[in-house]
PDB file of N, CA, C and O in Angstrom:
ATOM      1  N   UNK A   1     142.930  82.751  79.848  1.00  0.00           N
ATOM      2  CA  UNK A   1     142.467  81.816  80.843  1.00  0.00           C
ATOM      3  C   UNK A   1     143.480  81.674  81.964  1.00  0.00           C
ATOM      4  O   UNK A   1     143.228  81.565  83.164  1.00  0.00           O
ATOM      5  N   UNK A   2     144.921  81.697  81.247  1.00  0.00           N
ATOM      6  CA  UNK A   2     145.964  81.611  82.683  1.00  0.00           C
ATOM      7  C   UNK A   2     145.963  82.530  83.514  1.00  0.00           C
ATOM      8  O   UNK A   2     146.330  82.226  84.650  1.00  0.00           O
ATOM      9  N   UNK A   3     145.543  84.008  83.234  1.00  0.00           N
ATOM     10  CA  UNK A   3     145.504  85.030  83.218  1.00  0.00           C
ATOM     11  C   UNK A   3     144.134  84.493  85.038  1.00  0.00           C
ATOM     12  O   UNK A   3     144.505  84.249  86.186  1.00  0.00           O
ATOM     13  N   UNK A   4     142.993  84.511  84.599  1.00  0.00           N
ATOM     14  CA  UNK A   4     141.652  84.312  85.459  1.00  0.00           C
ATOM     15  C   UNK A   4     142.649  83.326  86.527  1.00  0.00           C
ATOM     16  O   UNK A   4     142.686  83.736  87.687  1.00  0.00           O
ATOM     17  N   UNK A   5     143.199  82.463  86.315  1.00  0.00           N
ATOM     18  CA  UNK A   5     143.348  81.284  86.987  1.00  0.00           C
ATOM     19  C   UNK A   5     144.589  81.885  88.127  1.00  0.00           C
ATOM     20  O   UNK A   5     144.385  81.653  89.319  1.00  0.00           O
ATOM     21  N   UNK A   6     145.778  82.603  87.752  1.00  0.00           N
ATOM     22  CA  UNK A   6     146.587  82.910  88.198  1.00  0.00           C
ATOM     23  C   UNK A   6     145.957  84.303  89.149  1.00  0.00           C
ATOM     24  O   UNK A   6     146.450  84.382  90.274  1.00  0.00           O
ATOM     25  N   UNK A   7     145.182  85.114  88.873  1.00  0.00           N
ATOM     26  CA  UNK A   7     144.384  86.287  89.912  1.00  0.00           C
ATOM     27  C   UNK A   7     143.565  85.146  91.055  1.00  0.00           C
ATOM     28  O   UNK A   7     144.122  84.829  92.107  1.00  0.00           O
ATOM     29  N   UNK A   8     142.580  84.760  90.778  1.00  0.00           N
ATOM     30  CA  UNK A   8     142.154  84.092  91.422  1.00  0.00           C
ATOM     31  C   UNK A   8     143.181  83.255  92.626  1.00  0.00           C
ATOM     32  O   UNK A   8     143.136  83.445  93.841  1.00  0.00           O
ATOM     33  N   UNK A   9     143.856  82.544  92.081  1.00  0.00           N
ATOM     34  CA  UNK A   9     145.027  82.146  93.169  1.00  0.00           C
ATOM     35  C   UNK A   9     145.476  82.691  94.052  1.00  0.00           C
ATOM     36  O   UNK A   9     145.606  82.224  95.184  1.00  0.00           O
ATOM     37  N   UNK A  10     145.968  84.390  93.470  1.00  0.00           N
ATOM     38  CA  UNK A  10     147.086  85.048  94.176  1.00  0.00           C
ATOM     39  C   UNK A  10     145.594  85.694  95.261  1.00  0.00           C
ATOM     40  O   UNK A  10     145.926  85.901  96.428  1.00  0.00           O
ATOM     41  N   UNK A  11     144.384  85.933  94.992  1.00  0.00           N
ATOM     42  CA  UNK A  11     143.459  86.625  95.719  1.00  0.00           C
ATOM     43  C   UNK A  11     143.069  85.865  96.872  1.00  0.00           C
ATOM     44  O   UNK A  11     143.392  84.681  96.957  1.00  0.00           O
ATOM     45  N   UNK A  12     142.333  86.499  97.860  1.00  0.00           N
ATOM     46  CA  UNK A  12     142.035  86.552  99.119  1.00  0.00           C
ATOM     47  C   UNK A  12     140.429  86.111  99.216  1.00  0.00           C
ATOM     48  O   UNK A  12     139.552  86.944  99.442  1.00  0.00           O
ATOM     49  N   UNK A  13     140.249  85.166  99.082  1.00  0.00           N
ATOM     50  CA  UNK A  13     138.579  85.457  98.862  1.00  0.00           C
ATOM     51  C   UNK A  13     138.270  84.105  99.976  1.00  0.00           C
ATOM     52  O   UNK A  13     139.060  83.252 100.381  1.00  0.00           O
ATOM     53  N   UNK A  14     136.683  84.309 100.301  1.00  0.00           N
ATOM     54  CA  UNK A  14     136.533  83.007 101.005  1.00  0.00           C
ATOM     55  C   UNK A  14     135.623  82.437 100.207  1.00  0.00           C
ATOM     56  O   UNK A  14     135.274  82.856  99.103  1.00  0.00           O
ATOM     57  N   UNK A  15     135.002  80.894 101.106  1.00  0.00           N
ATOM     58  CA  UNK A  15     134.345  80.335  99.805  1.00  0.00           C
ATOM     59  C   UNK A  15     132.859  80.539 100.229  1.00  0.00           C
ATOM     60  O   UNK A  15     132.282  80.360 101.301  1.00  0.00           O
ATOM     61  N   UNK A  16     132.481  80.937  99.117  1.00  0.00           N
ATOM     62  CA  UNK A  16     130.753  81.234  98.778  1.00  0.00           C
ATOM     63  C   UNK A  16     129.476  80.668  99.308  1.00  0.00           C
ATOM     64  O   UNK A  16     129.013  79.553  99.068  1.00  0.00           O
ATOM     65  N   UNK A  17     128.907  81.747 100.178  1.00  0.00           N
ATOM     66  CA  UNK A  17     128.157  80.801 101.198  1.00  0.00           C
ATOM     67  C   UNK A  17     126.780  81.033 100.535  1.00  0.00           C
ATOM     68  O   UNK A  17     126.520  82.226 100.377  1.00  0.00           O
ATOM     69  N   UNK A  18     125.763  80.089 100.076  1.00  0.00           N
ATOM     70  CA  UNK A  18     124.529  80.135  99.866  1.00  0.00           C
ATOM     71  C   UNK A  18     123.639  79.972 101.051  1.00  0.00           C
ATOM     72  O   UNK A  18     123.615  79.029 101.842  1.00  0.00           O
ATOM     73  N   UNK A  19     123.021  80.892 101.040  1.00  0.00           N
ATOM     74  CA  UNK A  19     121.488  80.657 102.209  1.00  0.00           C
ATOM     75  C   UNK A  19     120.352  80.459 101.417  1.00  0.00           C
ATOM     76  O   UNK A  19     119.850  81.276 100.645  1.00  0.00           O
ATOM     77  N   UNK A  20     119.943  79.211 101.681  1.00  0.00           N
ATOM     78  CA  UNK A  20     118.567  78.947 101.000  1.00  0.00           C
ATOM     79  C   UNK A  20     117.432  79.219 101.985  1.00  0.00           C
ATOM     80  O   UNK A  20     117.759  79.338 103.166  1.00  0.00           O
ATOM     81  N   UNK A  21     115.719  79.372 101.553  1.00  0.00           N
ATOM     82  CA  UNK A  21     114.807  80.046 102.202  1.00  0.00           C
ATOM     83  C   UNK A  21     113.933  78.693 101.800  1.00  0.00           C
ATOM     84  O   UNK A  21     113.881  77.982 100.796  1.00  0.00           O
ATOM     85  N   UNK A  22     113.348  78.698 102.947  1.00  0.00           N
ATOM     86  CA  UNK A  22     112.519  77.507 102.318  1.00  0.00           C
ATOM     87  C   UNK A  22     111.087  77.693 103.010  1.00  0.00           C
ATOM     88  O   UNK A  22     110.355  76.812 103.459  1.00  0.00           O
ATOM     89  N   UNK A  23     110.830  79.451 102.966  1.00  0.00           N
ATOM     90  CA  UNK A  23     109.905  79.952 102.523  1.00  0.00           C
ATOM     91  C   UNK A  23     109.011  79.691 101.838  1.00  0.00           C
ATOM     92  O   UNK A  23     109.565  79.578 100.745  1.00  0.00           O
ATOM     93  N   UNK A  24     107.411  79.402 101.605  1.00  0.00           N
ATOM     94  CA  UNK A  24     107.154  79.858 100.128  1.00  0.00           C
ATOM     95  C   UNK A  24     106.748  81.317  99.878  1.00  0.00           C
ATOM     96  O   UNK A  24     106.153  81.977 100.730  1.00  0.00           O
ATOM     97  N   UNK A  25     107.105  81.810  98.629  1.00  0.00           N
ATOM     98  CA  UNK A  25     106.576  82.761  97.932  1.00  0.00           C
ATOM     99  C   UNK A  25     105.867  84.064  99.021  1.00  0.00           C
ATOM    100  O   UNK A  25     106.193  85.076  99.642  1.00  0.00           O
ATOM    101  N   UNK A  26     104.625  83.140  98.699  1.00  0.00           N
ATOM    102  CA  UNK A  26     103.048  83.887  99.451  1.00  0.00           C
ATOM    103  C   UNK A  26     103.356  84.454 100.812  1.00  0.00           C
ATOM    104  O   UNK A  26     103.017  85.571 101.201  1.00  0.00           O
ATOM    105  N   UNK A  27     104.145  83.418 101.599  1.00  0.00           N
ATOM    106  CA  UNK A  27     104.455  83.813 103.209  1.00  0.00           C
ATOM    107  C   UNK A  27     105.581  84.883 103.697  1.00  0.00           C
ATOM    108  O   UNK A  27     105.794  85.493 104.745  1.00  0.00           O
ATOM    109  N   UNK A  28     106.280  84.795 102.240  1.00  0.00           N
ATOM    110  CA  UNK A  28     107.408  86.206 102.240  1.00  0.00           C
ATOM    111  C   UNK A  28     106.328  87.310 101.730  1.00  0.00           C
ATOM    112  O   UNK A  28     105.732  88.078 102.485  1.00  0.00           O
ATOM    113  N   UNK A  29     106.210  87.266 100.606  1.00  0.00           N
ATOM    114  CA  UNK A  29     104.645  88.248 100.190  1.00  0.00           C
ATOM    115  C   UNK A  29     103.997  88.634 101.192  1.00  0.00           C
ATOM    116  O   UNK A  29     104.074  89.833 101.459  1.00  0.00           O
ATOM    117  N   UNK A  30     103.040  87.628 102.182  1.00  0.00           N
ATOM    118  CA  UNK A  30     102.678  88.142 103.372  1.00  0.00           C
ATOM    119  C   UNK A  30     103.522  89.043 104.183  1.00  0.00           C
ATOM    120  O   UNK A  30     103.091  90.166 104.445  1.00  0.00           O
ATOM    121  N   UNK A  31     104.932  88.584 104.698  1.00  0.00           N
ATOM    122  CA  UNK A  31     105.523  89.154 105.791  1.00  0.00           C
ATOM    123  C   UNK A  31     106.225  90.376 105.290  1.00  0.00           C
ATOM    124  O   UNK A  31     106.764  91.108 106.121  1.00  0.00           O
ATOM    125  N   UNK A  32     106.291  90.766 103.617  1.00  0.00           N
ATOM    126  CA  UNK A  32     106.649  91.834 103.245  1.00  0.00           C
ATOM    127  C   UNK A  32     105.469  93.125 103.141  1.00  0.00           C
ATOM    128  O   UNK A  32     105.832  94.298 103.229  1.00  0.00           O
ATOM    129  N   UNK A  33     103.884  92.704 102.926  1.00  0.00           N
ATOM    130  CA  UNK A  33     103.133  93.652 103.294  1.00  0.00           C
ATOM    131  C   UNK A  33     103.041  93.893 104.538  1.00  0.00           C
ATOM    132  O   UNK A  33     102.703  95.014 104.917  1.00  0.00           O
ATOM    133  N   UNK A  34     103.359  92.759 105.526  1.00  0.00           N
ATOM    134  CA  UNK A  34     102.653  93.156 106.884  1.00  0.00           C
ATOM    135  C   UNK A  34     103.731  94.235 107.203  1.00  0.00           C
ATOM    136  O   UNK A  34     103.385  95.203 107.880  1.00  0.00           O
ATOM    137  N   UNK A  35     105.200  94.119 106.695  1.00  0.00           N
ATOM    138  CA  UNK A  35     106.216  94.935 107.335  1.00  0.00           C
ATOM    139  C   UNK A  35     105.929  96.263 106.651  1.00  0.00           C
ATOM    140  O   UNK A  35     105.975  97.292 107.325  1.00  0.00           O
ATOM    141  N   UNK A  36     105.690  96.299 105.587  1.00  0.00           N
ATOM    142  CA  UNK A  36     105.261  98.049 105.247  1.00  0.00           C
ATOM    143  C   UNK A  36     104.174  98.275 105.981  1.00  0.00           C
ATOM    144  O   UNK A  36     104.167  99.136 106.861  1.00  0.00           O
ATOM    145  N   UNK A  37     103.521  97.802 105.801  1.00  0.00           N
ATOM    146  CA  UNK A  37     102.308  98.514 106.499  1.00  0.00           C
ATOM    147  C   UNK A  37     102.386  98.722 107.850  1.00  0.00           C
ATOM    148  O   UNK A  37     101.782  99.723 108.233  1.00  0.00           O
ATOM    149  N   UNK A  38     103.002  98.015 108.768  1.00  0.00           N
ATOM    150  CA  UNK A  38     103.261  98.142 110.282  1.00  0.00           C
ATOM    151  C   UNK A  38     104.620  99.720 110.152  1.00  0.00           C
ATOM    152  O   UNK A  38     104.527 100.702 110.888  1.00  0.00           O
ATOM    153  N   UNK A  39     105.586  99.580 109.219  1.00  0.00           N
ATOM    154  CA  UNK A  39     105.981 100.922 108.963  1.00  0.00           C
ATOM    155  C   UNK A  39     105.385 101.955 108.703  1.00  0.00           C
ATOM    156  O   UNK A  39     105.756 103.108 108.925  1.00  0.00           O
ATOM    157  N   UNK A  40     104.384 101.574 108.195  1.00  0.00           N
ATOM    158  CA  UNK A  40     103.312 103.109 107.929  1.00  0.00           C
ATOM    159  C   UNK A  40     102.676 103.309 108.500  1.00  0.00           C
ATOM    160  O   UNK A  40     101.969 104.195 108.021  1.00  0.00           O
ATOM    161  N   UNK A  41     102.311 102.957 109.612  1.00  0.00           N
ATOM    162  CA  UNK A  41     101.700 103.069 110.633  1.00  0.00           C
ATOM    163  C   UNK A  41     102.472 103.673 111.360  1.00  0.00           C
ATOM    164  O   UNK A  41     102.100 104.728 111.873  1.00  0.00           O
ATOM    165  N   UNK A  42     103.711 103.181 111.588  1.00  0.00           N
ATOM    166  CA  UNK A  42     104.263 103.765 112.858  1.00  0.00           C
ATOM    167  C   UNK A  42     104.824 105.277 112.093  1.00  0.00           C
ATOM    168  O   UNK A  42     104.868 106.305 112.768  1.00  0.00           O
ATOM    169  N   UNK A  43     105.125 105.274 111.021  1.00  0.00           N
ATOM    170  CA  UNK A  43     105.434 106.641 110.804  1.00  0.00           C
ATOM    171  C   UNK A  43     104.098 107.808 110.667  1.00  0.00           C
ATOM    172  O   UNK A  43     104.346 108.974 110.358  1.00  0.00           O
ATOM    173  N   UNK A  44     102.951 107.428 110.885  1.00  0.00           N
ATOM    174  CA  UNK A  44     101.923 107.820 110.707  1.00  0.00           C
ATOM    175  C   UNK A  44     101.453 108.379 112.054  1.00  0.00           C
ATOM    176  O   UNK A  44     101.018 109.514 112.247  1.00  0.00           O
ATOM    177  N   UNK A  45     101.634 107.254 113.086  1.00  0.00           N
ATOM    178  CA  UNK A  45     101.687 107.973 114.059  1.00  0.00           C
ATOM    179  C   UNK A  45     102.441 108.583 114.915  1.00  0.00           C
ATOM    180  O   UNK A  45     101.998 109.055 115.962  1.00  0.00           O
ATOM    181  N   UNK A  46     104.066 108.654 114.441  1.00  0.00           N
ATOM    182  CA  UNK A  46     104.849 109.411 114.683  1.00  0.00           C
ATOM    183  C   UNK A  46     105.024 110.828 113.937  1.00  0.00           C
ATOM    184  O   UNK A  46     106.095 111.414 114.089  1.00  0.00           O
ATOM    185  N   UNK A  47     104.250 111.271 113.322  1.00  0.00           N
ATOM    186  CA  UNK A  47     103.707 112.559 111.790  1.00  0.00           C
ATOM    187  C   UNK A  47     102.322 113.093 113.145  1.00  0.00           C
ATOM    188  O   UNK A  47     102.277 114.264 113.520  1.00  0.00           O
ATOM    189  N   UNK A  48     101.625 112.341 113.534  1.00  0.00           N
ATOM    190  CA  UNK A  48     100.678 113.062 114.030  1.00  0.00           C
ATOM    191  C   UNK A  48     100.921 113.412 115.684  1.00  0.00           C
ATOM    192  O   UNK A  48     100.329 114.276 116.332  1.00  0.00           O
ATOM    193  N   UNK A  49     101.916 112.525 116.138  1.00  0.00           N
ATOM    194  CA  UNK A  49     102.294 112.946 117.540  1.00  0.00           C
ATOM    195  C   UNK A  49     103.012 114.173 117.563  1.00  0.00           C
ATOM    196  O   UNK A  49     102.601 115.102 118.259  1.00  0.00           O
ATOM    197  N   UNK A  50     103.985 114.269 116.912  1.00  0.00           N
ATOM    198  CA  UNK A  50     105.057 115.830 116.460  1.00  0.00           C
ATOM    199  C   UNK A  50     104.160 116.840 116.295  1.00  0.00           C
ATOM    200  O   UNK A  50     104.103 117.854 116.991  1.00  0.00           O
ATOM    201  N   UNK A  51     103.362 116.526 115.246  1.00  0.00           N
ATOM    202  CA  UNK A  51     102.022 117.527 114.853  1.00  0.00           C
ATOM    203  C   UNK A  51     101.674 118.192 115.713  1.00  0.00           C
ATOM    204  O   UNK A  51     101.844 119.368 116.033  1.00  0.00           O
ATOM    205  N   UNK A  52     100.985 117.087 116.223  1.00  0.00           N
ATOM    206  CA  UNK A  52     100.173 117.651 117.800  1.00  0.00           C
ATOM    207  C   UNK A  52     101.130 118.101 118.554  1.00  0.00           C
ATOM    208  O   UNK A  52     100.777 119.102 119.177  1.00  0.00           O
ATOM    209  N   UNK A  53     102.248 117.754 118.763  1.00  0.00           N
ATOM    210  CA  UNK A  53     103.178 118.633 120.043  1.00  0.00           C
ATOM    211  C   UNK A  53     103.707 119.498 119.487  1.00  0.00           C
ATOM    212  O   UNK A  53     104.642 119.994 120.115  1.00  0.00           O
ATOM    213  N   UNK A  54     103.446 120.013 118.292  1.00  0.00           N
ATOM    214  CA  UNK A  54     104.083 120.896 117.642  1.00  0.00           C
ATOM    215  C   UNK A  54     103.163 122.455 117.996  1.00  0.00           C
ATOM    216  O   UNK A  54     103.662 123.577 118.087  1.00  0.00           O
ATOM    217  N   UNK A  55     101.343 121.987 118.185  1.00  0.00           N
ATOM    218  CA  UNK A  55     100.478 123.231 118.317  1.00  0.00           C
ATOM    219  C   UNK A  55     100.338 123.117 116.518  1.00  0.00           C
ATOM    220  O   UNK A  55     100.313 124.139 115.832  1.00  0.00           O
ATOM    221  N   UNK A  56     100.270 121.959 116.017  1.00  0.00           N
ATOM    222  CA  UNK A  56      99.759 122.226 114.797  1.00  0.00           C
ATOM    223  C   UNK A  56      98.106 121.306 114.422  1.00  0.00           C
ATOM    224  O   UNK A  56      97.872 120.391 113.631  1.00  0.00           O
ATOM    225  N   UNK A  57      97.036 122.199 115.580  1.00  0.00           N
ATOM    226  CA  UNK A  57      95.966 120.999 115.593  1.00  0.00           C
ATOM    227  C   UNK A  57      94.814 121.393 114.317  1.00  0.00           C
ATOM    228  O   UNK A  57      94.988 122.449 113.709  1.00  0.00           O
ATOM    229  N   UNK A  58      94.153 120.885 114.111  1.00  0.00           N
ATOM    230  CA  UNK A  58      93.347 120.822 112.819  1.00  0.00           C
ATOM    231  C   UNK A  58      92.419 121.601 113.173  1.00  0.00           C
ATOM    232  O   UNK A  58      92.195 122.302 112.187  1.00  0.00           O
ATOM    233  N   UNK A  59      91.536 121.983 114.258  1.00  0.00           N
ATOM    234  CA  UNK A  59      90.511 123.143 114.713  1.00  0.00           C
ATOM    235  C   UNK A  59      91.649 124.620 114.558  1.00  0.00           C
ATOM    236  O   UNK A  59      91.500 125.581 113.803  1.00  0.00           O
ATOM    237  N   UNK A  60      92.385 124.455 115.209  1.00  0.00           N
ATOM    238  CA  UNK A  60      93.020 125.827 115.117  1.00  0.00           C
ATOM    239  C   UNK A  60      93.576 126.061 113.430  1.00  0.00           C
ATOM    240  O   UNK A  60      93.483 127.058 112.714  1.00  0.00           O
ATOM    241  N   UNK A  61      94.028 125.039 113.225  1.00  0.00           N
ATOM    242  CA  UNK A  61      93.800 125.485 111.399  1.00  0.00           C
ATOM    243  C   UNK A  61      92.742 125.866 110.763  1.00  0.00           C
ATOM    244  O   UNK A  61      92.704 126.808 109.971  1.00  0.00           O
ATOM    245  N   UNK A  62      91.732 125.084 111.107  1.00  0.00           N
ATOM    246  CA  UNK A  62      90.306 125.750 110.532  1.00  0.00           C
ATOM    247  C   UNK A  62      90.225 127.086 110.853  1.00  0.00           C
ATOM    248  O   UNK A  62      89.944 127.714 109.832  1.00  0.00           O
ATOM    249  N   UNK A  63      90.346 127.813 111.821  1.00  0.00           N
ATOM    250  CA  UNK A  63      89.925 128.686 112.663  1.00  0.00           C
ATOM    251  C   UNK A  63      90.600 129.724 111.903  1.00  0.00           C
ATOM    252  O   UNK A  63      90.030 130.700 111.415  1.00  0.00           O
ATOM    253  N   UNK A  64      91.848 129.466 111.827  1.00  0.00           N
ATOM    254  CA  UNK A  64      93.317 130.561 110.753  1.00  0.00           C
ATOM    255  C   UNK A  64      92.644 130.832 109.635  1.00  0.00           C
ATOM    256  O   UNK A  64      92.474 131.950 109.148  1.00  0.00           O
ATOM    257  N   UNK A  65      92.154 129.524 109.115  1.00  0.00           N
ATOM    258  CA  UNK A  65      91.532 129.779 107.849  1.00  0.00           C
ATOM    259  C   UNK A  65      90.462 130.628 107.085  1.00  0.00           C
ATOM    260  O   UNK A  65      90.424 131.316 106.065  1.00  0.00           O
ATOM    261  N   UNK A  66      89.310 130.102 108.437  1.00  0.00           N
ATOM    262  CA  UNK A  66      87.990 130.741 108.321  1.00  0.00           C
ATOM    263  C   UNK A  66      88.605 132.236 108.689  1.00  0.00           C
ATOM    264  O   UNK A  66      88.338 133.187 107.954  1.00  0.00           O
ATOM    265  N   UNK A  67      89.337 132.379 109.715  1.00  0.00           N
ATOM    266  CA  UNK A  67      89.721 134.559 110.017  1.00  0.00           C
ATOM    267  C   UNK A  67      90.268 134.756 108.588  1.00  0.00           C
ATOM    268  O   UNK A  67      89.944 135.780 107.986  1.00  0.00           O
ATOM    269  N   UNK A  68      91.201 133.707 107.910  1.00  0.00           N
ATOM    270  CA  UNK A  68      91.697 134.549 106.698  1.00  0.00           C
ATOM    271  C   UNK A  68      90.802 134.995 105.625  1.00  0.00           C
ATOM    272  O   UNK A  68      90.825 136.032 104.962  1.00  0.00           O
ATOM    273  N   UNK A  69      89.945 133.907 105.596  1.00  0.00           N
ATOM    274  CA  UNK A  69      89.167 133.952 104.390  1.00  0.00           C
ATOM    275  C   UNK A  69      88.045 135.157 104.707  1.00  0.00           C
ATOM    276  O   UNK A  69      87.206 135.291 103.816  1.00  0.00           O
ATOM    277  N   UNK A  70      87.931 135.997 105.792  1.00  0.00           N
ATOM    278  CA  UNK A  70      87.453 136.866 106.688  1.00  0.00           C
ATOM    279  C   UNK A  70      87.908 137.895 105.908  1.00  0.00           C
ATOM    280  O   UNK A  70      87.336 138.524 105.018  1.00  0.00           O
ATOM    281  N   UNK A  71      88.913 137.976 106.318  1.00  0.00           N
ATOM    282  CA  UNK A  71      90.109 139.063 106.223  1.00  0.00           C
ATOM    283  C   UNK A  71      90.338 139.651 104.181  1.00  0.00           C
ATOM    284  O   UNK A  71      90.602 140.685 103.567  1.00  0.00           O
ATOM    285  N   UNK A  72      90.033 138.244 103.881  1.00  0.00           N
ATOM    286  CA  UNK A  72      90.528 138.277 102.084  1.00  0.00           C
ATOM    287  C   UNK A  72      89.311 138.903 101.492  1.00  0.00           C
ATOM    288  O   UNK A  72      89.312 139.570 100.457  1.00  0.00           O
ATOM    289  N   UNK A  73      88.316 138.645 102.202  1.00  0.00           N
ATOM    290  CA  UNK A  73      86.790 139.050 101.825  1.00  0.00           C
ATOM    291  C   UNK A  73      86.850 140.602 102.098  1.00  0.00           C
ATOM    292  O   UNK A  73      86.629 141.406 101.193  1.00  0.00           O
ATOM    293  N   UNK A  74      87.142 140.970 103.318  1.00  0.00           N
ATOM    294  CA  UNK A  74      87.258 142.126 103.543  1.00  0.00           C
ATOM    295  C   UNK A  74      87.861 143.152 102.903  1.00  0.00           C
ATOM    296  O   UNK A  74      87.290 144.227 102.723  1.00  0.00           O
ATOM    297  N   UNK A  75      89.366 142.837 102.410  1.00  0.00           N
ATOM    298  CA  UNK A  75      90.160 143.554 101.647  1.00  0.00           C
ATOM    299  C   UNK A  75      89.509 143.382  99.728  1.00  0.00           C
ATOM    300  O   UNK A  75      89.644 144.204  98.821  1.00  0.00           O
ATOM    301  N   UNK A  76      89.102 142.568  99.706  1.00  0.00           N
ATOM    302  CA  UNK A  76      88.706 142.589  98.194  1.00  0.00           C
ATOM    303  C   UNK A  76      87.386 143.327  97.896  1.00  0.00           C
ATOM    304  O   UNK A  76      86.952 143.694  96.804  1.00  0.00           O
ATOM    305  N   UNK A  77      86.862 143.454  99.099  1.00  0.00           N
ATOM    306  CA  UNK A  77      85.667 144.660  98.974  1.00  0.00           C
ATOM    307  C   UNK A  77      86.235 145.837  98.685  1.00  0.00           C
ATOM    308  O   UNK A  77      86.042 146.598  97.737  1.00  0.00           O
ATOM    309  N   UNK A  78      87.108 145.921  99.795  1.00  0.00           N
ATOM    310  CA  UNK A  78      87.562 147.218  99.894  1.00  0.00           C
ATOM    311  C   UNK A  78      88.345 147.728  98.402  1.00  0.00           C
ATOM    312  O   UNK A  78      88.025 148.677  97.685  1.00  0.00           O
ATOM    313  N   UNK A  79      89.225 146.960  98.260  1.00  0.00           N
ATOM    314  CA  UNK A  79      89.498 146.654  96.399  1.00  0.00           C
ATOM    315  C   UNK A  79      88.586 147.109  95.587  1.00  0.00           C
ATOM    316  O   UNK A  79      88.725 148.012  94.762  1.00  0.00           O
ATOM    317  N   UNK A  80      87.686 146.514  95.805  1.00  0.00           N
ATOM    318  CA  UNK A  80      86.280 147.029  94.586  1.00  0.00           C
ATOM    319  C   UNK A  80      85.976 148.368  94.781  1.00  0.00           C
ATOM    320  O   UNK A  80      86.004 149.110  93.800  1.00  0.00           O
ATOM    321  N   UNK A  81      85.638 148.890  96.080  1.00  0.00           N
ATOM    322  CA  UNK A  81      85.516 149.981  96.175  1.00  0.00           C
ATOM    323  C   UNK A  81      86.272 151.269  96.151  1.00  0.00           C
ATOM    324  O   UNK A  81      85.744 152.363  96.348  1.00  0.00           O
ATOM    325  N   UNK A  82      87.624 151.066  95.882  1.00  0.00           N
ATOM    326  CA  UNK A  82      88.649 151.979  95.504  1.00  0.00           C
ATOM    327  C   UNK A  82      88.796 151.945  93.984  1.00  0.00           C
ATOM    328  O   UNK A  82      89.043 152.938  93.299  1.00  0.00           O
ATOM    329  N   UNK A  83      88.606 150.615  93.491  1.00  0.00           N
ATOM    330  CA  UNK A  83      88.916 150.416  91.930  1.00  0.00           C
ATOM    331  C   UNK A  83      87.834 151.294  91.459  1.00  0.00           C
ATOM    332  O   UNK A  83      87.915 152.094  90.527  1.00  0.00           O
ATOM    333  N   UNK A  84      86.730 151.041  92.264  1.00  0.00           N
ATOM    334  CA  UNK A  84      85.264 151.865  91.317  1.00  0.00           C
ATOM    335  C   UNK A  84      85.562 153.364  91.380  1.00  0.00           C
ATOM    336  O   UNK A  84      85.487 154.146  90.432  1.00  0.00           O
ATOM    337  N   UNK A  85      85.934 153.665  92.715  1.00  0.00           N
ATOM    338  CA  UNK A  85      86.451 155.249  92.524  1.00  0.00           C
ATOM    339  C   UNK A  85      87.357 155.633  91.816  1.00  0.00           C
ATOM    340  O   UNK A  85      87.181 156.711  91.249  1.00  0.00           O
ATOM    341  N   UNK A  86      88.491 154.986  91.617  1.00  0.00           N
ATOM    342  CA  UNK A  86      89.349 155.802  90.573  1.00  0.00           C
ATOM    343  C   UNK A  86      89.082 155.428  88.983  1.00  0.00           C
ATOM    344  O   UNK A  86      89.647 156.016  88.061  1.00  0.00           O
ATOM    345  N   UNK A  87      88.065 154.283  88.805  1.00  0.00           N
ATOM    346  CA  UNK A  87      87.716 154.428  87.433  1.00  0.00           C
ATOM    347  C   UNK A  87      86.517 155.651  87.429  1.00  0.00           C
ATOM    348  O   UNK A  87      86.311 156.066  86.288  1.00  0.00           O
ATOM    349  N   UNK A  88      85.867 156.165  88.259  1.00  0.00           N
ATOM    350  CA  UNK A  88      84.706 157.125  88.241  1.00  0.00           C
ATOM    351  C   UNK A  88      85.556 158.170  87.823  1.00  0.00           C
ATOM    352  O   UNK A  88      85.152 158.764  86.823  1.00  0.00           O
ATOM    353  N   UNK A  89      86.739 158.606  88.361  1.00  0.00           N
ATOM    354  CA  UNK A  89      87.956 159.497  88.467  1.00  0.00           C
ATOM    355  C   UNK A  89      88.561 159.865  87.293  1.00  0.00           C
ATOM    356  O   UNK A  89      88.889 161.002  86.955  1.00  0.00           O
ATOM    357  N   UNK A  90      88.691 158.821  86.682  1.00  0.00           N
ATOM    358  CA  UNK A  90      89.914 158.421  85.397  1.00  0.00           C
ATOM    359  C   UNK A  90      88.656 158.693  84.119  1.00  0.00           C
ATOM    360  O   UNK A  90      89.186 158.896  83.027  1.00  0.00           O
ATOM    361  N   UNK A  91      87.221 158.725  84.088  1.00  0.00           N
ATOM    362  CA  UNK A  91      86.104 158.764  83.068  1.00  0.00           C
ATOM    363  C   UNK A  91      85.470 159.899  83.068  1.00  0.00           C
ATOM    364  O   UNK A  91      84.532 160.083  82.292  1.00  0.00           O
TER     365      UNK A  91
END
């Protein structure tokens, strides 16, 4: 105990400030959803402004997509039709 009493003395500390809220509950509750959600918003529309100035728009993605899925169709025919020849080949 002399030990606590004698640190404490020799230390540097100031004295302990309490802040009370005299808030209730519900109205911090309130002002803690409204603040996420006004954050998600703004990062939401800071995600789609970059986007867009980026040339990353959602028609031209479709568009990539639909040529690929073009393109995948095309080559997997072509697939079939080489596979069928060299099994005709190989029998």
């Amino acid at each position: 105990m002399k030990y606590k009493l004698w640190v404490r003395r020799m230390s540097i500390s100031a004295p302990k400030v309490i802040f009370k809220s005299y808030l209730p509950w519900l109205l911090k509750a309130i002002f803690v959803v409204l603040a996420v959600d006004f954050g998600g918003a703004l990062a939401m529309s800071i995600y789609d402004l970059w986007r867009d100035s980026a040339g990353h728009k959602p028609s031209v993605s479709m568009r990539q997509l639909a040529e690929s899925n073009i393109k995948i169709n095309a080559l997997t025919a072509e697939w079939d039709l080489f596979s069928t020849t060299v099994n005709a080949t190989e029998s």
